[in-house]
N, C-alpha and C positions, 0 to 999 in steps of 0.2 A: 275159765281155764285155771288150772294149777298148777303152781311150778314151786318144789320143797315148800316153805312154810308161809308163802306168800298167795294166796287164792285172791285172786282178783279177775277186773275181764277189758280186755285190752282191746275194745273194740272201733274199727274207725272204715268213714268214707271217703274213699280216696280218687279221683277223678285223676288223668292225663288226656295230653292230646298227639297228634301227630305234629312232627314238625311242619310248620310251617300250617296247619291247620288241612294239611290237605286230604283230602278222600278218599283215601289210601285203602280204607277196608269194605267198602262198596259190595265187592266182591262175596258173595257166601263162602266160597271155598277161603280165602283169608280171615274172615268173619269165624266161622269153625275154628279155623287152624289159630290164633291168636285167641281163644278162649280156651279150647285146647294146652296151649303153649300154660299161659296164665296158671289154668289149674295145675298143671304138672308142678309150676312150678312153685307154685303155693303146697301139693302137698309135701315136694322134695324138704322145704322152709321150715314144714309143720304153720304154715300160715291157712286159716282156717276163711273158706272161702265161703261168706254168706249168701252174698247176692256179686252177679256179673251181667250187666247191660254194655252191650257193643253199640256203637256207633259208628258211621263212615270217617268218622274224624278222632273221635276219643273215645274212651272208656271209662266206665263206672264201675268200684268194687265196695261193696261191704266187706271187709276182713276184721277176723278174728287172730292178732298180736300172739306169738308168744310173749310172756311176762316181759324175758328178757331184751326184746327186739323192738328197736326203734320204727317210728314210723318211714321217716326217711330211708333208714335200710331197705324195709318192705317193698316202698314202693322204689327202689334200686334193683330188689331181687327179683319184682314184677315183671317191670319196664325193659331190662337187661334180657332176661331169657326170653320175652315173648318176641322182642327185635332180633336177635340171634334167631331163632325159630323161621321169625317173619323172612327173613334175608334169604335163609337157605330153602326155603318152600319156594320163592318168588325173588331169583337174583335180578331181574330186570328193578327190581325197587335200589337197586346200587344206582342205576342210572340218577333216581332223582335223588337220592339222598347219597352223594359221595362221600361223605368223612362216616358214614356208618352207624350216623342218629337217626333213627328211625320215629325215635318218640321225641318231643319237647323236653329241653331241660327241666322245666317247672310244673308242680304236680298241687294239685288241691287238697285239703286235708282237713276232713274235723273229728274229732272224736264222738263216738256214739253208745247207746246202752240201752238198757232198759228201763232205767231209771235218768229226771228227765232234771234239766238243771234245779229248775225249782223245790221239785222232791228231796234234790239231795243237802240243797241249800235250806231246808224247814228241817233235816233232819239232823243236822249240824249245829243249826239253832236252835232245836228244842231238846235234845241231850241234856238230863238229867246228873249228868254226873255232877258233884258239888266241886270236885278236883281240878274242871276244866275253867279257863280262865274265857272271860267273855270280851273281845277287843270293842264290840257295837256300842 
Protein backbone atom coordinates (compact mmCIF):
# COMPACT_ATOMS: atom_id res chain seq x y z
CA UNK A 1 0.00 0.00 0.00
CA UNK A 2 0.93 3.67 -0.73
CA UNK A 3 0.23 6.55 1.05
CA UNK A 4 2.20 10.15 -0.38
CA UNK A 5 5.80 9.53 -0.20
CA UNK A 6 5.84 6.71 2.29
CA UNK A 7 5.25 3.06 0.34
CA UNK A 8 5.30 0.40 2.66
CA UNK A 9 2.76 -2.66 3.73
CA UNK A 10 1.02 -2.58 6.78
CA UNK A 11 0.14 -6.02 7.09
CA UNK A 12 -1.21 -8.05 10.14
CA UNK A 13 -3.16 -11.08 11.83
CA UNK A 14 -5.48 -10.34 14.12
CA UNK A 15 -7.57 -12.79 16.06
CA UNK A 16 -10.81 -11.85 18.81
CA UNK A 17 -13.18 -13.72 20.63
CA UNK A 18 -16.58 -13.44 21.98
CA UNK A 19 -17.23 -12.38 25.42
CA UNK A 20 -17.10 -14.66 27.56
CA UNK A 21 -15.90 -17.26 24.94
CA UNK A 22 -19.33 -18.12 24.13
CA UNK A 23 -20.72 -19.78 20.86
CA UNK A 24 -22.36 -17.06 19.76
CA UNK A 25 -21.83 -17.57 16.02
CA UNK A 26 -22.76 -21.27 15.54
CA UNK A 27 -25.52 -20.11 13.64
CA UNK A 28 -24.83 -19.70 9.62
CA UNK A 29 -27.00 -16.93 9.21
CA UNK A 30 -24.80 -14.85 12.06
CA UNK A 31 -21.64 -16.61 10.61
CA UNK A 32 -22.64 -14.71 6.95
CA UNK A 33 -23.93 -11.68 8.73
CA UNK A 34 -20.65 -10.93 10.97
CA UNK A 35 -18.40 -11.55 7.83
CA UNK A 36 -20.59 -9.63 6.09
CA UNK A 37 -20.61 -6.70 8.74
CA UNK A 38 -16.48 -7.23 8.97
CA UNK A 39 -16.05 -6.57 5.32
CA UNK A 40 -18.30 -3.66 4.97
CA UNK A 41 -16.55 -2.38 7.40
CA UNK A 42 -13.00 -2.89 6.31
CA UNK A 43 -13.84 -1.60 3.08
CA UNK A 44 -15.75 1.75 4.62
CA UNK A 45 -11.77 2.04 6.68
CA UNK A 46 -10.09 1.29 3.40
CA UNK A 47 -8.75 -1.72 5.48
CA UNK A 48 -7.81 -4.33 3.11
CA UNK A 49 -9.32 -7.68 3.90
CA UNK A 50 -6.96 -10.61 3.07
CA UNK A 51 -8.11 -13.64 4.67
CA UNK A 52 -11.39 -14.05 7.16
CA UNK A 53 -11.95 -17.39 9.14
CA UNK A 54 -15.17 -17.45 11.30
CA UNK A 55 -15.52 -19.41 14.32
CA UNK A 56 -18.40 -20.26 16.71
CA UNK A 57 -16.29 -18.26 19.32
CA UNK A 58 -13.83 -15.88 17.49
CA UNK A 59 -12.51 -14.72 14.55
CA UNK A 60 -9.47 -14.56 12.38
CA UNK A 61 -8.30 -11.71 9.90
CA UNK A 62 -5.51 -11.15 7.69
CA UNK A 63 -5.68 -7.30 7.09
CA UNK A 64 -3.92 -5.02 4.99
CA UNK A 65 -3.18 -1.36 7.36
CA UNK A 66 -3.60 1.81 5.96
CA UNK A 67 -0.03 3.36 6.42
CA UNK A 68 -1.54 5.80 8.66
CA UNK A 69 -3.91 3.36 10.93
CA UNK A 70 -2.86 1.74 14.01
CA UNK A 71 -3.34 -1.75 14.65
CA UNK A 72 -5.53 -1.16 17.76
CA UNK A 73 -7.83 1.18 15.72
CA UNK A 74 -8.39 -1.64 13.19
CA UNK A 75 -9.24 -3.93 15.26
CA UNK A 76 -11.83 -1.10 17.24
CA UNK A 77 -13.17 -0.47 13.76
CA UNK A 78 -13.59 -4.32 13.10
CA UNK A 79 -14.88 -5.30 16.42
CA UNK A 80 -17.24 -2.18 16.87
CA UNK A 81 -19.31 -2.33 13.70
CA UNK A 82 -19.50 -6.10 13.32
CA UNK A 83 -21.23 -5.99 17.29
CA UNK A 84 -23.53 -3.13 16.29
CA UNK A 85 -24.50 -5.30 12.97
CA UNK A 86 -24.49 -8.45 15.24
CA UNK A 87 -27.09 -6.74 18.03
CA UNK A 88 -29.45 -5.39 15.30
CA UNK A 89 -29.72 -8.70 13.22
CA UNK A 90 -30.20 -10.71 16.45
CA UNK A 91 -31.48 -8.43 19.69
CA UNK A 92 -32.05 -11.60 21.66
CA UNK A 93 -28.07 -11.59 21.97
CA UNK A 94 -28.97 -8.15 24.44
CA UNK A 95 -30.22 -10.85 26.78
CA UNK A 96 -26.80 -12.37 27.20
CA UNK A 97 -24.58 -9.75 26.69
CA UNK A 98 -26.32 -6.57 28.65
CA UNK A 99 -23.83 -3.71 28.84
CA UNK A 100 -23.45 -4.26 24.80
CA UNK A 101 -19.97 -6.12 24.45
CA UNK A 102 -20.42 -8.44 22.13
CA UNK A 103 -16.75 -9.15 21.57
CA UNK A 104 -13.78 -9.45 24.33
CA UNK A 105 -12.07 -6.60 25.29
CA UNK A 106 -8.71 -8.18 24.20
CA UNK A 107 -7.56 -8.92 20.71
CA UNK A 108 -4.40 -10.92 19.36
CA UNK A 109 -2.04 -9.29 16.96
CA UNK A 110 1.21 -9.88 14.95
CA UNK A 111 2.43 -8.36 12.06
CA UNK A 112 2.97 -10.13 8.83
CA UNK A 113 4.40 -9.83 5.05
CA UNK A 114 6.06 -11.26 2.65
CA UNK A 115 9.23 -11.07 3.69
CA UNK A 116 10.08 -13.14 6.76
CA UNK A 117 12.06 -11.90 10.00
CA UNK A 118 15.07 -13.44 8.90
CA UNK A 119 15.16 -12.08 5.41
CA UNK A 120 14.75 -8.75 6.51
CA UNK A 121 17.28 -9.14 9.44
CA UNK A 122 20.20 -10.56 6.57
CA UNK A 123 19.15 -7.66 4.58
CA UNK A 124 19.92 -5.14 7.16
CA UNK A 125 23.00 -6.97 7.92
CA UNK A 126 24.52 -7.28 4.76
CA UNK A 127 23.79 -3.52 3.21
CA UNK A 128 26.67 -2.32 1.61
CA UNK A 129 26.45 1.01 2.33
CA UNK A 130 29.86 2.35 3.84
CA UNK A 131 27.80 5.36 5.65
CA UNK A 132 25.69 2.96 7.80
CA UNK A 133 27.07 2.35 11.21
CA UNK A 134 27.28 -1.30 12.43
CA UNK A 135 25.88 -1.63 16.44
CA UNK A 136 26.87 -5.94 16.29
Amino acid sequence: MVSGHCPGQNVHHLQWCTKYRFQMLRKSEFFIACEASLRRAAERHEIGLLEVAMMSDHVHVVAQLPSAMSVARAAMLLKGASAYDLFRLEPKFRLRYRKGHFWGGAYFHRSAGDASLDVVSRYVREENDPRQTRLA
